[in-house]
N, CA, C and O atoms as CSV, one atom per row, in Angstrom:
chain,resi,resn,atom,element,x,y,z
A,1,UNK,N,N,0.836,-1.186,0.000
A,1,UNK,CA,C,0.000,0.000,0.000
A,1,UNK,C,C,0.878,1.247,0.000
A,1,UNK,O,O,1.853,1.269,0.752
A,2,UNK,N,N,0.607,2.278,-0.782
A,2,UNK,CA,C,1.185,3.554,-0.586
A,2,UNK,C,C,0.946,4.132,0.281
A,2,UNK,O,O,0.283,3.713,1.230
A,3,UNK,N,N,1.617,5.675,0.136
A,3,UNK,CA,C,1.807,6.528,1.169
A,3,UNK,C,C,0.084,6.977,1.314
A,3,UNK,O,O,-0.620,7.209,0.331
A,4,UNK,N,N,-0.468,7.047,2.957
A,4,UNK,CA,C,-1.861,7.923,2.769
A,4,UNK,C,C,-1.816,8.929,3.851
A,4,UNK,O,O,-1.104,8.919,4.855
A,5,UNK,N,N,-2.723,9.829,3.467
A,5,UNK,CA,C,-2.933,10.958,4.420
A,5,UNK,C,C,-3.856,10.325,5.822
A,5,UNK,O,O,-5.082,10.208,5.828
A,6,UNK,N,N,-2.864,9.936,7.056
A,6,UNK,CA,C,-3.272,10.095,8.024
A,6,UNK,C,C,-4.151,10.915,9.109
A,6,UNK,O,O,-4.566,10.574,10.217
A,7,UNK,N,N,-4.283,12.162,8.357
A,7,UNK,CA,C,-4.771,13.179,8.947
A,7,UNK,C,C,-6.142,12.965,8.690
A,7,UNK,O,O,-6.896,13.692,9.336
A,8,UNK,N,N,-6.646,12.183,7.941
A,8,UNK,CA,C,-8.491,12.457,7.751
A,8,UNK,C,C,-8.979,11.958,8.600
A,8,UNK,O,O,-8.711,10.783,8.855
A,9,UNK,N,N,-9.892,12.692,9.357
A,9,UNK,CA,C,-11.157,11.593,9.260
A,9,UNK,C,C,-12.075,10.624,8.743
A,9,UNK,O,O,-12.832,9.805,9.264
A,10,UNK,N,N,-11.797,10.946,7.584
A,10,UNK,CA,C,-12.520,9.749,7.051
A,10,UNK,C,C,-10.969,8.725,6.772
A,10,UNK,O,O,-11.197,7.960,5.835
A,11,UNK,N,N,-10.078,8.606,7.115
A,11,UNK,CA,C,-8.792,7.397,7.308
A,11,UNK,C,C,-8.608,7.338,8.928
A,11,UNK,O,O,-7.493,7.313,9.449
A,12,UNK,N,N,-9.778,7.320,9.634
A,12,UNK,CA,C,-9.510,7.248,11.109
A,12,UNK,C,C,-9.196,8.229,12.157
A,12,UNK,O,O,-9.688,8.124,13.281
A,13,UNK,N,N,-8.202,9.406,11.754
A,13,UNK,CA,C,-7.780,10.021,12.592
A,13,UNK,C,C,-9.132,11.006,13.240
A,13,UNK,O,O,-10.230,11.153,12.702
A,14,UNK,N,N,-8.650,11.617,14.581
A,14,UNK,CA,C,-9.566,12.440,15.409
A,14,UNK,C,C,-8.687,13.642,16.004
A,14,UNK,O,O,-7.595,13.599,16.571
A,15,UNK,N,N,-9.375,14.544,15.744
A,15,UNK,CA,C,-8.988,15.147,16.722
A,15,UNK,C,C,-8.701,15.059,18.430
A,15,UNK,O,O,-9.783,15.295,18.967
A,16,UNK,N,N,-7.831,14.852,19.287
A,16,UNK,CA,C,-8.127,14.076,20.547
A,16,UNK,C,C,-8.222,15.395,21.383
A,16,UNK,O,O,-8.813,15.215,22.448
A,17,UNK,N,N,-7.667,17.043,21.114
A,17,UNK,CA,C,-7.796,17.997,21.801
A,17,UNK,C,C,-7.213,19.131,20.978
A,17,UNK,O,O,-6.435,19.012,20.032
A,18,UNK,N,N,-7.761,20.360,21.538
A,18,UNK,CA,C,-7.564,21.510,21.342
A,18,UNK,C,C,-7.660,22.544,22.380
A,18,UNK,O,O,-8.564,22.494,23.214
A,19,UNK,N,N,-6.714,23.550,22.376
A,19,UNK,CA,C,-6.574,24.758,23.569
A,19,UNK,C,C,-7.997,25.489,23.184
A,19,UNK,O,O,-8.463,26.316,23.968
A,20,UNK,N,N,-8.530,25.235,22.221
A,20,UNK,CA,C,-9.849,26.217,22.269
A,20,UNK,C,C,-10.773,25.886,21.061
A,20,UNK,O,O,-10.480,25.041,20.215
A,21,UNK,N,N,-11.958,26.653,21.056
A,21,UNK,CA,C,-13.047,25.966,19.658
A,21,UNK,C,C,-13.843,26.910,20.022
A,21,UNK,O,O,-14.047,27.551,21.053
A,22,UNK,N,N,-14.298,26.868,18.863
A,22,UNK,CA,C,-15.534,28.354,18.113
A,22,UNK,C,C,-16.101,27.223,17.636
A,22,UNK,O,O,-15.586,26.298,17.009
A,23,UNK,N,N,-17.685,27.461,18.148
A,23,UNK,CA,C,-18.657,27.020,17.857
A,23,UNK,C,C,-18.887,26.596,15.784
A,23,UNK,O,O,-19.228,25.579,15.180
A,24,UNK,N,N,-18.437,28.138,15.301
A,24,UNK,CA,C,-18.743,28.033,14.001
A,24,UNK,C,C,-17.552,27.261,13.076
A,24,UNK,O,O,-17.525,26.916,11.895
A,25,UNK,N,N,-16.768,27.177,13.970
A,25,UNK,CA,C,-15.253,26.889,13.347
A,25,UNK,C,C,-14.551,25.876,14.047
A,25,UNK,O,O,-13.360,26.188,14.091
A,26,UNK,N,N,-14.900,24.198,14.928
A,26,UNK,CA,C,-14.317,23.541,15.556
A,26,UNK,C,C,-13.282,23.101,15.127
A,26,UNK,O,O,-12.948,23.061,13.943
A,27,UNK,N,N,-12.495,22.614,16.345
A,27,UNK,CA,C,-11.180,21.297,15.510
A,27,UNK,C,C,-10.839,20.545,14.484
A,27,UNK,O,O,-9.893,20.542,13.697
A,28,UNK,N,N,-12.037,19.740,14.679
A,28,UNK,CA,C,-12.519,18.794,13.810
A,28,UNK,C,C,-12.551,19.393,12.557
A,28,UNK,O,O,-12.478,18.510,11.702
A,29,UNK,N,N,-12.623,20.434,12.099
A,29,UNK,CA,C,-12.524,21.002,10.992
A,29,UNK,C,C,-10.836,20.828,9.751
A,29,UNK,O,O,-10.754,20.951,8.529
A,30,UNK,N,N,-9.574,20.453,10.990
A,30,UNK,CA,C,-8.793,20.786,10.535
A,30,UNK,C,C,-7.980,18.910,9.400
A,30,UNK,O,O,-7.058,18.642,8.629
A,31,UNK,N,N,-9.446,18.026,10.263
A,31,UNK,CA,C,-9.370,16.761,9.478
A,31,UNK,C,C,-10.212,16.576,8.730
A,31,UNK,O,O,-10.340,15.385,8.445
A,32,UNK,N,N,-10.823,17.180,8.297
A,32,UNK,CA,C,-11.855,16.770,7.049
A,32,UNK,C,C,-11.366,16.701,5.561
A,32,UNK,O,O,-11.978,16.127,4.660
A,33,UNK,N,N,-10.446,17.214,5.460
A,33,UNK,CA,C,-9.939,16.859,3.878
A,33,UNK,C,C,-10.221,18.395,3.013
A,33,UNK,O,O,-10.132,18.662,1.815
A,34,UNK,N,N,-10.561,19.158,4.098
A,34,UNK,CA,C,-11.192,20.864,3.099
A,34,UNK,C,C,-10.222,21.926,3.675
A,34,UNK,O,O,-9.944,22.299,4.815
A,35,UNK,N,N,-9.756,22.314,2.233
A,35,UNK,CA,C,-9.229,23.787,2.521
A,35,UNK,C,C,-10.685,24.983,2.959
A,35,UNK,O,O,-10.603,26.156,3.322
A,36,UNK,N,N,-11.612,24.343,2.800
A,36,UNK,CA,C,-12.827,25.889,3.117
A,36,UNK,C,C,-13.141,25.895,4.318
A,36,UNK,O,O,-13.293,27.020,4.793
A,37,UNK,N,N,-13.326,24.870,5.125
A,37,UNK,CA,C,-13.515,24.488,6.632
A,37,UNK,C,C,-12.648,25.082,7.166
A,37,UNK,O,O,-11.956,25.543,6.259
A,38,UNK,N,N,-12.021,25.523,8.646
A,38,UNK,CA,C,-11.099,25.847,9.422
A,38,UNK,C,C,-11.731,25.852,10.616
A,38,UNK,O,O,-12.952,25.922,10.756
A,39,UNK,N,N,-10.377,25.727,12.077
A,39,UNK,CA,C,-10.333,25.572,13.369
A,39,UNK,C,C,-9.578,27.186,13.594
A,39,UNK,O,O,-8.524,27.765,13.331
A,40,UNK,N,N,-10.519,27.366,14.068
A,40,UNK,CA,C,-9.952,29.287,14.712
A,40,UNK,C,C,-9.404,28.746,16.052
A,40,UNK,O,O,-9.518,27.675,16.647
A,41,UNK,N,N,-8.724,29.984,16.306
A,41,UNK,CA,C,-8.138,29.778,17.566
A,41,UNK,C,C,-8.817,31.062,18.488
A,41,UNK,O,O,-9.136,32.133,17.971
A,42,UNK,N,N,-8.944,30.820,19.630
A,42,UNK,CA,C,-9.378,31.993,20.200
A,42,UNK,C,C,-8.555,32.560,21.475
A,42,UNK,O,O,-7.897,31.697,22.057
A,43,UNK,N,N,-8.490,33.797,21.974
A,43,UNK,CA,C,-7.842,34.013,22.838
A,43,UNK,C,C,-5.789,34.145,22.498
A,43,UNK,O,O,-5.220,34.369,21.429
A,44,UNK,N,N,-5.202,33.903,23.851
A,44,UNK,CA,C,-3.802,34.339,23.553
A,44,UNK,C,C,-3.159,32.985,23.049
A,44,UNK,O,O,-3.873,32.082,22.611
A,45,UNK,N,N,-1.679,32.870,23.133
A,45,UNK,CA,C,-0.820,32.041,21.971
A,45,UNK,C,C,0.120,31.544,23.827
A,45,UNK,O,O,0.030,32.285,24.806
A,46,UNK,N,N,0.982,30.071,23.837
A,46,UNK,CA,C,0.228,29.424,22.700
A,46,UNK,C,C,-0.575,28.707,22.460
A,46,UNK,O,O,-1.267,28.563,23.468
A,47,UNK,N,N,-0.943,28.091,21.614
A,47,UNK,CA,C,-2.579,27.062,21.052
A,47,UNK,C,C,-1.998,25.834,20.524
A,47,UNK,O,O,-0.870,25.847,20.032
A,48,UNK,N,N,-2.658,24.836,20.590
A,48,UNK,CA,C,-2.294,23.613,20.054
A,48,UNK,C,C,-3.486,22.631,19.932
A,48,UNK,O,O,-4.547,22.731,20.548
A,49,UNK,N,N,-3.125,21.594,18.974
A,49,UNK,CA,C,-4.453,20.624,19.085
A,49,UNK,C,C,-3.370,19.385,18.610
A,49,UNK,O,O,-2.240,19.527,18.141
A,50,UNK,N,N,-4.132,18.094,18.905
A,50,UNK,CA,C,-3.436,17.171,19.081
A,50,UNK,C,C,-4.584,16.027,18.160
A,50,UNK,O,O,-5.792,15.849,18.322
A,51,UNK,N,N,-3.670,15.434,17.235
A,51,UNK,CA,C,-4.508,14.483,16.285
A,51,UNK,C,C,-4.279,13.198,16.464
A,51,UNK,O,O,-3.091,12.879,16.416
A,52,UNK,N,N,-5.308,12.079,16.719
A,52,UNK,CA,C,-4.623,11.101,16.896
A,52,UNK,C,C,-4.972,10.148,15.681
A,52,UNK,O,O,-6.063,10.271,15.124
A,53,UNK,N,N,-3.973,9.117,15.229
A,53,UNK,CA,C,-4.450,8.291,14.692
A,53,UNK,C,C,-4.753,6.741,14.986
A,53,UNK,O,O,-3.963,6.174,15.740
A,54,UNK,N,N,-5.715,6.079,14.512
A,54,UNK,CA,C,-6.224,4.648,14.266
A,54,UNK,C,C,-5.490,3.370,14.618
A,54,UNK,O,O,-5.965,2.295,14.982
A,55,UNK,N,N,-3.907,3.809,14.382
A,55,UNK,CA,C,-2.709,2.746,14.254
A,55,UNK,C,C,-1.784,3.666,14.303
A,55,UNK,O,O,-1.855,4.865,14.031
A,56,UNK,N,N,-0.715,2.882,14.749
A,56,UNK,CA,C,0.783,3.239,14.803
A,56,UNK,C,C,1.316,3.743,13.106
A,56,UNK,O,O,1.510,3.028,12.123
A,57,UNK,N,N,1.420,4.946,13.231
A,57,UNK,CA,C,2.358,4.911,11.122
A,57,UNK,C,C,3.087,5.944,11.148
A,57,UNK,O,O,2.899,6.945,11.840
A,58,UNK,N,N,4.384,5.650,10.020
A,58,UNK,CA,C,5.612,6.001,10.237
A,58,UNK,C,C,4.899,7.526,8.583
A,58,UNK,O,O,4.369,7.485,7.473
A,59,UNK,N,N,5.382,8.494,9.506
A,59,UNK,CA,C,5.244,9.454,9.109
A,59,UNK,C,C,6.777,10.068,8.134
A,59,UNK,O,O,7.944,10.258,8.479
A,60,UNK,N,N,6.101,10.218,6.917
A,60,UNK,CA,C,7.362,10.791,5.761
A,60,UNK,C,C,7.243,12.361,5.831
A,60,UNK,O,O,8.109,13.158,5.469
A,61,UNK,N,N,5.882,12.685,6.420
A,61,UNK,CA,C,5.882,14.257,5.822
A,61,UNK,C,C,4.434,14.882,6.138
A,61,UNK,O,O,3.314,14.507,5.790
A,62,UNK,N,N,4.807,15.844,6.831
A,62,UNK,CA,C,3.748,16.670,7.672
A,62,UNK,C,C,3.451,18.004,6.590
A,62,UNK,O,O,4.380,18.591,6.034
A,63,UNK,N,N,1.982,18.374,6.393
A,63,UNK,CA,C,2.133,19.279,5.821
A,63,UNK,C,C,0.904,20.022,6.093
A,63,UNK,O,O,-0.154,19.429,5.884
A,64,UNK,N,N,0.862,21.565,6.648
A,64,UNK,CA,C,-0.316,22.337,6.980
A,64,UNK,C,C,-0.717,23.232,6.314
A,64,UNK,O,O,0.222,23.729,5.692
A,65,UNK,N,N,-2.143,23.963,6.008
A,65,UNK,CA,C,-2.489,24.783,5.452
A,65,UNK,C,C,-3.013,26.120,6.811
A,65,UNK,O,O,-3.619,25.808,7.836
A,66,UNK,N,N,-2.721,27.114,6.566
A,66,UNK,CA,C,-2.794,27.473,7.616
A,66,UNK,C,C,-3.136,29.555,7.107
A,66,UNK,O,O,-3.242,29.994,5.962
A,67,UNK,N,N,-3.216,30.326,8.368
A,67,UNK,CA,C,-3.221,31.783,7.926
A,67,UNK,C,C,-2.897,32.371,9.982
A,67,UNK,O,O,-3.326,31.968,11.063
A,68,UNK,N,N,-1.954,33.447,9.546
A,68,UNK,CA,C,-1.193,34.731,10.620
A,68,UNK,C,C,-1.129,33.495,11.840
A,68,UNK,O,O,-1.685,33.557,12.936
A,69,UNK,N,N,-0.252,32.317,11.294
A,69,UNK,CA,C,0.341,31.305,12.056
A,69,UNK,C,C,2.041,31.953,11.857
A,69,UNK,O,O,2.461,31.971,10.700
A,70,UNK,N,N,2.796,32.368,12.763
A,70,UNK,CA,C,3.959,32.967,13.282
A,70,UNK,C,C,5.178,31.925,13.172
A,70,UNK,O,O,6.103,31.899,12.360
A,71,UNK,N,N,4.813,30.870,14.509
A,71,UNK,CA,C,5.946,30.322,14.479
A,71,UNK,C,C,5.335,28.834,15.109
A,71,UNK,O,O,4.598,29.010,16.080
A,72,UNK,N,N,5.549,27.266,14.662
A,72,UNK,CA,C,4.721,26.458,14.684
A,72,UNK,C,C,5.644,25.064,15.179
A,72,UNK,O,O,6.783,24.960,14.724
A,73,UNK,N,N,5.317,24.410,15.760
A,73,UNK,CA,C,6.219,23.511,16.444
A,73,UNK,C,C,5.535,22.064,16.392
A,73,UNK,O,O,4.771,21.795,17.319
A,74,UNK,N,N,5.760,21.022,15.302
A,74,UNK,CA,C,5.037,19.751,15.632
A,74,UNK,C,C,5.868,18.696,16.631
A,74,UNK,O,O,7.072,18.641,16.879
A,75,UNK,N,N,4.684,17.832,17.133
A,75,UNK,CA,C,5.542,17.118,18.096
A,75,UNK,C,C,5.046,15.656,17.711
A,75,UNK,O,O,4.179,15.648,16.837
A,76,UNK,N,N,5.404,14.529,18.161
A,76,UNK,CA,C,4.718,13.414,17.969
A,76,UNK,C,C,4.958,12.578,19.189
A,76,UNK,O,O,5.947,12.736,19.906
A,77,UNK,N,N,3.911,11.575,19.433
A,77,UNK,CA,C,4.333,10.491,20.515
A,77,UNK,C,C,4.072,9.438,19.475
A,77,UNK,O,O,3.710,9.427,18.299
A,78,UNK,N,N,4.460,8.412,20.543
A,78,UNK,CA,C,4.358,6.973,20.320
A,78,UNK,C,C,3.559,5.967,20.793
A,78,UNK,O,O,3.394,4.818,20.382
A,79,UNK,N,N,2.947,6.741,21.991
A,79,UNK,CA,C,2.027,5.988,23.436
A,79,UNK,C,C,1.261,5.541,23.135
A,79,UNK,O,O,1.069,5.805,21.949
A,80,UNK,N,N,0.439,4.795,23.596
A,80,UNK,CA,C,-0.867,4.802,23.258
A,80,UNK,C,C,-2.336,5.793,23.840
A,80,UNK,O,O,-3.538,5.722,23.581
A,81,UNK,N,N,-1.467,6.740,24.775
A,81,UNK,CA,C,-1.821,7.982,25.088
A,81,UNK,C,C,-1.430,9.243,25.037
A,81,UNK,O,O,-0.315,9.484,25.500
A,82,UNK,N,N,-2.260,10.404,24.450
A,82,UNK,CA,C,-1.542,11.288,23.676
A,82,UNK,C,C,-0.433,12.074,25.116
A,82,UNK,O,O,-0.857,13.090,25.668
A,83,UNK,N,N,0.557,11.625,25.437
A,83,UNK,CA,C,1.560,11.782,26.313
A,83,UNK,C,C,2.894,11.734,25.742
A,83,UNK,O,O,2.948,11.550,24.526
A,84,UNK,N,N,4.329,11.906,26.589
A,84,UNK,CA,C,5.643,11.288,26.253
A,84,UNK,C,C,5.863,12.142,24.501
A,84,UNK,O,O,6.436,11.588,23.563
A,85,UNK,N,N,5.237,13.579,24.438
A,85,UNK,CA,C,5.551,14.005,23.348
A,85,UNK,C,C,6.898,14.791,22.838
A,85,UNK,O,O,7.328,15.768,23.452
A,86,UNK,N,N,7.484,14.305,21.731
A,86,UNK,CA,C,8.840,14.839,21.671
A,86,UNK,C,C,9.130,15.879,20.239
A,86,UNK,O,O,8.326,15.851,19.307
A,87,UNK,N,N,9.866,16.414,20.216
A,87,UNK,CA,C,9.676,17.543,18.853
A,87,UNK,C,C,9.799,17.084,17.654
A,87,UNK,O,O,9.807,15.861,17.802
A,88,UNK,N,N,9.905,17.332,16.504
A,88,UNK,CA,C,9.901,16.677,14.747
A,88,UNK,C,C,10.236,18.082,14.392
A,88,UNK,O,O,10.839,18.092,13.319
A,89,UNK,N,N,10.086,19.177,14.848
A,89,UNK,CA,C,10.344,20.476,13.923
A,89,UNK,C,C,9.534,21.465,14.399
A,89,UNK,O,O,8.391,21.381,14.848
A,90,UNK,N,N,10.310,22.498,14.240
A,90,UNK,CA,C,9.852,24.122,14.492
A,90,UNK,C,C,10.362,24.978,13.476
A,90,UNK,O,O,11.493,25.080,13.002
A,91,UNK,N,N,8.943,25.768,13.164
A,91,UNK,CA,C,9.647,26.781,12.151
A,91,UNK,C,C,8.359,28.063,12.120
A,91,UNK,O,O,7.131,28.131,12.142
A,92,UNK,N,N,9.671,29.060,12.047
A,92,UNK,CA,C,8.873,30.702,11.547
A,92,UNK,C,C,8.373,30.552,10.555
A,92,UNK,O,O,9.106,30.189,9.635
A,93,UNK,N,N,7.156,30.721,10.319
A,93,UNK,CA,C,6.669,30.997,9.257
A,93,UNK,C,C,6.550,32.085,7.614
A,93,UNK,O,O,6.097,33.096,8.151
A,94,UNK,N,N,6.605,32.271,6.876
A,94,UNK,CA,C,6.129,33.917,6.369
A,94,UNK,C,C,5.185,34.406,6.761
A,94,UNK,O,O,4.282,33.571,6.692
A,95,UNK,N,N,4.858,35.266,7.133
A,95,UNK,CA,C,3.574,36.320,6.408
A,95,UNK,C,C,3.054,36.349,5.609
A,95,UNK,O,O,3.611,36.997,4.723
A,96,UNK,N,N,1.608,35.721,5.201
A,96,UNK,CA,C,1.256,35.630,3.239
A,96,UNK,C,C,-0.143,36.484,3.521
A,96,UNK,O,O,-1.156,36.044,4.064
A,97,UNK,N,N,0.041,37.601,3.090
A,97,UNK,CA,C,-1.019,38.691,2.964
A,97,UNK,C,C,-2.352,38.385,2.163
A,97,UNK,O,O,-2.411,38.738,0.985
A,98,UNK,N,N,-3.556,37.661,2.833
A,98,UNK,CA,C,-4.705,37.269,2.156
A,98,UNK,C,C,-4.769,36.119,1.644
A,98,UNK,O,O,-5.731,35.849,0.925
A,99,UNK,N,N,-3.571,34.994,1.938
A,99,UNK,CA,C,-4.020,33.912,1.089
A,99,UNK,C,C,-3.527,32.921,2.468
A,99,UNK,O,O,-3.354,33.329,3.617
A,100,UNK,N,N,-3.353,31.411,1.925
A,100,UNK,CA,C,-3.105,30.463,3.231
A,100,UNK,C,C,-1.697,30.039,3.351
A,100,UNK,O,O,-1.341,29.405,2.358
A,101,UNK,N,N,-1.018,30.146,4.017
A,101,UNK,CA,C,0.302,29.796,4.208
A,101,UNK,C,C,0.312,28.368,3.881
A,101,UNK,O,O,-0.576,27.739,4.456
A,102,UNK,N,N,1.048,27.711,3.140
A,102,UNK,CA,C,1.410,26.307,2.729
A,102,UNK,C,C,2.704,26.083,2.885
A,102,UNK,O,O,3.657,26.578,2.283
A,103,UNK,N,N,2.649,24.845,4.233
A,103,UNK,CA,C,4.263,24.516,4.779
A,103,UNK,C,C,3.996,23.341,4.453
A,103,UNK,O,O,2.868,22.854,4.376
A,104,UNK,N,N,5.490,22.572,4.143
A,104,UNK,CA,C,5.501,20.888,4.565
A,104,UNK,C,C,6.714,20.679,5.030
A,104,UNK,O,O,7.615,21.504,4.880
A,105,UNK,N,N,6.822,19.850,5.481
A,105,UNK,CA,C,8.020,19.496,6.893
A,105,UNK,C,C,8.246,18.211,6.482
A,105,UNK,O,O,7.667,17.371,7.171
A,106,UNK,N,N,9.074,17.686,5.344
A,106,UNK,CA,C,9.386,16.168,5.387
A,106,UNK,C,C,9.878,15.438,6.552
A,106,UNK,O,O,10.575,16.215,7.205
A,107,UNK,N,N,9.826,14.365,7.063
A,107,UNK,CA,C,10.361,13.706,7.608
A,107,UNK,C,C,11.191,12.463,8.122
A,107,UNK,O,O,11.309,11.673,7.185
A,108,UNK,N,N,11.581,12.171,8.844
A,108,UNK,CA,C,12.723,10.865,8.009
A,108,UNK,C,C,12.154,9.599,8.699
A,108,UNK,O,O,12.645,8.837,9.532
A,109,UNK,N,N,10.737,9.637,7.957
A,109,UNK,CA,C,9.846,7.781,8.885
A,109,UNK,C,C,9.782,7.783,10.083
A,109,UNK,O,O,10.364,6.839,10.618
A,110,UNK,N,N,8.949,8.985,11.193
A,110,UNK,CA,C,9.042,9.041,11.886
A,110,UNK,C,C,7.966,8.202,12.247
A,110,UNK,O,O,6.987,8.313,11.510
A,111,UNK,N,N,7.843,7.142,13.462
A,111,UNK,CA,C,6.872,6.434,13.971
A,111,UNK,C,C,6.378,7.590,14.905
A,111,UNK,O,O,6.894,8.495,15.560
A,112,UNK,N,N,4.541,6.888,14.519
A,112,UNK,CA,C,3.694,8.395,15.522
A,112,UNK,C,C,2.466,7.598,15.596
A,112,UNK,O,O,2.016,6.913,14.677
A,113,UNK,N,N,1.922,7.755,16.855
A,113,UNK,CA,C,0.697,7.610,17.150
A,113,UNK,C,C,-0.992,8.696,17.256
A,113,UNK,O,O,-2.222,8.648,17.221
A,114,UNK,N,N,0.447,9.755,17.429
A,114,UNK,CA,C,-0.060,11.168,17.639
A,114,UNK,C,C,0.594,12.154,17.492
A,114,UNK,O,O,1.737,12.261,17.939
A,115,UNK,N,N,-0.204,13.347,16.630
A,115,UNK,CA,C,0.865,14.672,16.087
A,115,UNK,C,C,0.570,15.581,17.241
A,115,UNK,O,O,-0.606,15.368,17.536
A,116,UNK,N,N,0.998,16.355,17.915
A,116,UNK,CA,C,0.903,17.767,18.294
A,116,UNK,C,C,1.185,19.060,17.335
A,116,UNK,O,O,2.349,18.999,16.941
A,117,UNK,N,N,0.701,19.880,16.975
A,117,UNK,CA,C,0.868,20.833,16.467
A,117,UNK,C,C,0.480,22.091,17.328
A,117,UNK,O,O,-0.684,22.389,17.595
A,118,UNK,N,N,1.663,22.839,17.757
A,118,UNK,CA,C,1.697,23.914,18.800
A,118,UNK,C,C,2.088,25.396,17.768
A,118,UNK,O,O,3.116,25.630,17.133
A,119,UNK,N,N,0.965,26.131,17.898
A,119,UNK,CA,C,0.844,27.789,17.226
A,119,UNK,C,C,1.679,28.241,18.575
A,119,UNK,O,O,1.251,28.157,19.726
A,120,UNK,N,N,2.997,28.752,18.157
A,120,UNK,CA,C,3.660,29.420,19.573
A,120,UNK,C,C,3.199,30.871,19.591
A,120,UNK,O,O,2.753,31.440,20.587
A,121,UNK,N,N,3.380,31.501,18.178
A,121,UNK,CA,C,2.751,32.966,17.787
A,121,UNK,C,C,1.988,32.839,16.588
A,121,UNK,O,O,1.472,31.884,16.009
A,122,UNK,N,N,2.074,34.328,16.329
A,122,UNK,CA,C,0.813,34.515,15.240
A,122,UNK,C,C,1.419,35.861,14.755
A,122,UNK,O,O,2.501,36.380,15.029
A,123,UNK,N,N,0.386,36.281,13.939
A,123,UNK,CA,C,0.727,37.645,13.161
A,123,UNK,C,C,-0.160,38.875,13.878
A,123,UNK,O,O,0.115,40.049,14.125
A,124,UNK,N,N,-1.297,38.093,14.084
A,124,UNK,CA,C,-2.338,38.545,14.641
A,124,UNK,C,C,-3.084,37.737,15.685
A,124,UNK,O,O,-2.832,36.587,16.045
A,125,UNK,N,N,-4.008,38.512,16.087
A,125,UNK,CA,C,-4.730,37.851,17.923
A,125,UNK,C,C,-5.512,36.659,17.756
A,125,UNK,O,O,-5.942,36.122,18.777
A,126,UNK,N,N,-5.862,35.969,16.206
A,126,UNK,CA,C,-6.494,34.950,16.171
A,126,UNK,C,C,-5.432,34.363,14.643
A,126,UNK,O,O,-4.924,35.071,13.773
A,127,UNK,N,N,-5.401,33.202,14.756
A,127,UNK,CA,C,-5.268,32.440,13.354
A,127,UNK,C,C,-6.084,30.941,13.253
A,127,UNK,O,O,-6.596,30.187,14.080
A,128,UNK,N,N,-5.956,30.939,12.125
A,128,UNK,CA,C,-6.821,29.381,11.212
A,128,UNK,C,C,-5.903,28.572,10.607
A,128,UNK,O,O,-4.826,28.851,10.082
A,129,UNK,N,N,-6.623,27.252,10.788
A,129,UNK,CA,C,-5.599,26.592,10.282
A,129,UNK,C,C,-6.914,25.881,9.558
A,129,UNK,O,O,-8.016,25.780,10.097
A,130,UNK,N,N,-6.601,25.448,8.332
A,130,UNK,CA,C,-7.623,25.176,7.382
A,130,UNK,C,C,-7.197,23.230,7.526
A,130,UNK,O,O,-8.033,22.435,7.954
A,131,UNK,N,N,-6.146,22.912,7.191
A,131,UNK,CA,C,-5.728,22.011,7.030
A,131,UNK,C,C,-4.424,21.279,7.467
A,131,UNK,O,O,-3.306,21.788,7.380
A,132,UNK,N,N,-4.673,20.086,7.927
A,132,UNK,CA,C,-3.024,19.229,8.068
A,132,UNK,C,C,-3.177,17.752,7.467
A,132,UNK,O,O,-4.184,17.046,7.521
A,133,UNK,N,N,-2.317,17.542,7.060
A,133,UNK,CA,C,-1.781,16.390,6.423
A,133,UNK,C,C,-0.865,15.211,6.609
A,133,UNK,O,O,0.220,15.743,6.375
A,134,UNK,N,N,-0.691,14.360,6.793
A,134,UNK,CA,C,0.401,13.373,7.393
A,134,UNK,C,C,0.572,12.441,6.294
A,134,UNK,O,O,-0.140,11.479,6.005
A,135,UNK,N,N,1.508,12.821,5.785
A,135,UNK,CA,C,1.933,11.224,5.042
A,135,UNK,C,C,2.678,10.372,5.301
A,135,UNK,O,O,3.814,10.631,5.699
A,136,UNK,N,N,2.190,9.015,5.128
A,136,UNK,CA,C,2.669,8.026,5.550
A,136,UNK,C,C,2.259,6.853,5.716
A,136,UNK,O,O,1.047,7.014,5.575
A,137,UNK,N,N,2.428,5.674,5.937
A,137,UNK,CA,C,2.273,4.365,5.644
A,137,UNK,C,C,1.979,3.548,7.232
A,137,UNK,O,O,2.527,3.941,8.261
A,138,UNK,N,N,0.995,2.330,7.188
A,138,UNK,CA,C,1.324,2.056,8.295
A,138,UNK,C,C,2.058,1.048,9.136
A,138,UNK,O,O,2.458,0.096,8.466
A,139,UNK,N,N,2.326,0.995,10.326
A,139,UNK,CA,C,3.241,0.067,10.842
A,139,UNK,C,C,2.657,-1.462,10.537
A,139,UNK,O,O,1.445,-1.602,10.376
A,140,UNK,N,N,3.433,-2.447,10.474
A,140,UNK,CA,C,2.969,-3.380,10.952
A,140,UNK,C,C,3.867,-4.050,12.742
A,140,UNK,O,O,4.983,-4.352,13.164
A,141,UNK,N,N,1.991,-3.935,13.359
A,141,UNK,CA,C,2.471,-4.232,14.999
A,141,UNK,C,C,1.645,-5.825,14.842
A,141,UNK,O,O,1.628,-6.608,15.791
């Protein structure tokens, strides 16, 4: 089987938490497979939400769609509780005036049970993140 996007919901994954949610704009928004959907953040920085997936899978490459996301830090565990989380990458972002910031963060087969993705700053007092992505394959346990 090829590489698949871990991040959907409809391939299992959930959202397991978030520092905050707008009624019109939940978490859950940021696994559905849509750039038009988004998870606002509300209040101060920083914010994070934590995705879990279905099975253990070795992650090639993280990739978010996002807007006045600053500076962004993913983490991953291995547990079988979203705990014991350790870093994969941090990075400043640009500034993209009116449109969605598009990052990807390859990675070198990292085994993950669960992503963290931590908004440390922003550009501004709220940001969206439209979308995340995980590619990758899964273990055999």
């Amino acid at each position: 089987m090829g590489a698949a996007d871990w991040c959907l919901s409809s391939a299992g994954a959930a959202v397991v938490l978030a520092t905050s949610g707008d009624e019109e704009h939940p978490p859950e928004n940021v696994a559905d497979g849509s750039s038009s959907t988004f998870w606002t953040t509300t209040g101060m920085f920083p914010q994070e939400f934590i995705i879990g997936f279905p099975k253990r899978v070795k992650i090639s490459k993280v990739a978010i769609q996002c807007y006045l996301v600053q500076t962004l830090r993913i983490e991953r565990s291995v547990s079988e509780d979203p705990v014991g989380f350790e870093q994969c990458v941090e990075k400043d972002l640009q500034h993209t005036e009116g449109q969605l910031q598009m990052e990807e963060f390859p990675l070198p087969d990292f085994p993950a049970t669960y992503l963290r993705f931590i908004i440390k700053s922003a550009f501004d007092h709220f940001v969206s993140v439209h979308r995340v992505m995980a590619e990758g394959t899964a273990e055999n346990t």
